[in-house]
C-alpha positions, 0 to 999 in steps of 0.5 A: 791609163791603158788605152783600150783598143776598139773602145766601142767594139769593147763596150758592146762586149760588156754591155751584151754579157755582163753586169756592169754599170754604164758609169764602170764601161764608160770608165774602163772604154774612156766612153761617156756614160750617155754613150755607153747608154745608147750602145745598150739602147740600140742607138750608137754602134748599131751595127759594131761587133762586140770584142771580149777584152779578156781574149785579146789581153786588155782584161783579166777575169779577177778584175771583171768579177771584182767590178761586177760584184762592187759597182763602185769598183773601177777596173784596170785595163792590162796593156794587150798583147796585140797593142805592139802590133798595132802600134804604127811603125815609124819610118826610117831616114831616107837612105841615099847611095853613097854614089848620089850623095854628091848629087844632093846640092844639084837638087837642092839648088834645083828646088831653090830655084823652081820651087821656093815654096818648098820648106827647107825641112820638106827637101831635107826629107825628101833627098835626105840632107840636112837644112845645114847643106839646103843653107849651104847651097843658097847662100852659096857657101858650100865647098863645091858651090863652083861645081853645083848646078840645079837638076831635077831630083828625080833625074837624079835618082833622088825621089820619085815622080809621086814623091817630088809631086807630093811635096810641090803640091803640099807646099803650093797649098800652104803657100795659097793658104797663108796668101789668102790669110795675108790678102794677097790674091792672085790674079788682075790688079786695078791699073792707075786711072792715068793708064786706064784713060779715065783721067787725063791731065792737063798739060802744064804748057797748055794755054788756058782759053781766055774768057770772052765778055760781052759790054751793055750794047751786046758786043763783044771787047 
């Protein structure tokens, strides 16, 4: 099924100017038909401007009629002729110089070394290398590995401050995430007793005090 744009801007449109049931506009707007009652009772999407499905191409009048004159009809959406416009545009790879290409291991051995945190996918899509070349560098079987030195990738012209920023603090997150799933806490550790002073052992070569008994008369053996 077309999905409707606006779908309560809509079924404010068609609850104010036409005869259809709740049940055909919460059908049509993909809405409960309870909320589809509030909106004609005043009480949800108070204060949303109705929009005409018929004038931004999700609606065709025949079908609007044939609804109105058979409550059991349900009508069907026409994709919009504005839905491609507002269809988000997906971003393109990250296009690197042929002339930085070379500097890609010195960042990635960069992020290897500084922030371990950081997914190999995260820096894959940050310098736009691969997860292969990332492999590469760490386990140090890349061709050039002699030559590979760590250099921050914004030094390199590779990515900005904000995007470097972005990525380190995204990683640092999941990591504290996952840390607290998994117990563990940053921060002071309880110390063994025998280096706080609370217990102290006895020396094996200590002598033990031998005890003094008294006989009858009071005087000591």
């Amino acid at each position: 099924m077309t999905e409707i744009l606006m779908p309560k801007a809509t079924a404010v449109w068609l609850v104010d100017n036409t005869s259809l049931t709740f049940d055909q506009i919460a059908d049509f707007c993909g809405l409960h038909p309870l909320e589809v009652k509030g909106i004609a009772d005043g009480e949800v999407a108070r204060d949303i401007r109705g929009a005409d499905p018929i004038a931004n191409g999700q609606l065709s009048r025949e079908e609007l009629d044939k609804a109105q004159a058979d409550d059991r009809y349900r009508m069907k959406a026409q994709k919009s002729r504005h839905a491609e416009l507002l269809k988000p545009v997906k971003k393109a790879p990250r296009y690197t110089p042929v002339s930085r290409r070379q500097d890609r291991p010195d960042a990635i051995a960069w992020f290897i070394r500084n922030h371990p945190e950081v997914a190999d996918s995260q820096i894959a899509r940050l310098l736009g290398t691969t997860k292969a070349t990332i492999e590469q560098v760490r386990n140090r079987s890349h061709w050039n590995s002699a030559n590979i030195k760590p250099v921050d990738p914004v030094t390199l012209g590779l990515a900005t401050q904000l995007e470097l920023d972005a990525v380190v603090k995204k990683a640092a997150e999941k990591k504290a995430k996952d840390d607290a799933k998994r117990g563990i806490v940053d921060g002071p550790t309880l110390e063994p007793a025998s280096e706080t002073g609370v217990f102290t052992p006895h020396d094996d070569h200590d002598e033990a005090e031998e005890p003094h008994f008294e006989d009858e008369d009071g005087d000591e053996d």
